[in-house]
N, C-alpha and C positions, 0 to 999 in steps of 0.2 A: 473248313479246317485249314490249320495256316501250316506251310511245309519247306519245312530248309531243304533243297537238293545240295549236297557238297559237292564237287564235280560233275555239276550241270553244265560245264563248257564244253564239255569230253565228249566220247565218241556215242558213249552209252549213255550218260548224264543227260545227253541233249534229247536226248531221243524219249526216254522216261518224260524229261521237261515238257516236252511234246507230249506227248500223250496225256499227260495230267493237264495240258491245257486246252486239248483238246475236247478230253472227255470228263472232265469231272469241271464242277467250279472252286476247286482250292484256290488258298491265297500260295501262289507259289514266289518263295524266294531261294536265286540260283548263287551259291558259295562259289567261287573257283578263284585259284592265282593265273590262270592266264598261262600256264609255264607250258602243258599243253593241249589247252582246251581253246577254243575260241571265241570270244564275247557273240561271232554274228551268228552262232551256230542257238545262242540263246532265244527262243522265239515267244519266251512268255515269261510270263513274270518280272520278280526286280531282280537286280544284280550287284551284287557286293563284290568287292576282290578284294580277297584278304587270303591270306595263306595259314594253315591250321598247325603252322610251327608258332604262327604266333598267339599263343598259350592269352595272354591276357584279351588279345582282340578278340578270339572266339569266345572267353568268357564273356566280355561287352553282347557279341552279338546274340549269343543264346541267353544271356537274362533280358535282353530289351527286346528280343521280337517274339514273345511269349508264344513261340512254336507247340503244334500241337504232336506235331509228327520230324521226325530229320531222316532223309534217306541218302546214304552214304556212299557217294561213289570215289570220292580223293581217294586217287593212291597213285604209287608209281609202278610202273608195270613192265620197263622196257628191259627184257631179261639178259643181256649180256651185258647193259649197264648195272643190273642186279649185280652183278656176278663181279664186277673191279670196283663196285660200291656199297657191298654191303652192308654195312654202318648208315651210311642216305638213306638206305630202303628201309631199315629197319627203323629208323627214328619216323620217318614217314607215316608208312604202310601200318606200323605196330604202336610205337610211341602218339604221336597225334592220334590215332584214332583214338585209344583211351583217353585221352584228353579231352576229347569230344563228347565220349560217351560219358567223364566224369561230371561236363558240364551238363547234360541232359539228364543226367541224374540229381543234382545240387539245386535245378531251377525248371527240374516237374516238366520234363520232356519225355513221354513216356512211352510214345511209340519210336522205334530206333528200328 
């Protein structure tokens, strides 16, 4: 099974990434912008950075890596920057994930 993690750099991300590489044989590939996740924390798989504001590039990646699974860890989480930026978290957190999940519907990504 081949499987997008989106914030596989992250604290949780990384950790799931592990595990799936650990214990299963998926083809795993790790999504993240780096902003605050970290490439060395990646211990398996391949690794793209791309950011899920940018609406065409996820289209790119979710029609050309014929994903069978995406498991979704992007978001922003740090809550008193929530709180003097609500508009960032919300375009984040809410706007991009549908975006993602529109592309996983458009091009037969059916586990989410």
């Amino acid at each position: 099974m081949k499987i997008l993690v989106t914030g596989g750099a992250g604290y949780i991300g990384s950790h799931v990434v592990k595990q799936l590489g650990e214990q299963t044989d998926h083809e795993i590939t790790v999504l993240d912008n780096l902003v605050t996740g970290f490439q060395e924390s990646i211990l398996y798989g391949d690794f793209i950075k791309a950011d899920l504001s940018d609406f065409d590039r996820i289209e790119e990646i979710i029609k050309d890596g014929n994903y069978d699974a995406v498991i979704h860890f992007a978001a922003s989480l740090v809550v008193p920057e929530s709180v003097e930026k609500p508009l960032k978290y919300y375009l984040n957190n809410t706007a991009n994930t549908a975006n993602l999940i529109k592309q996983c519907v458009q091009y037969g990504v059916n586990k989410f």
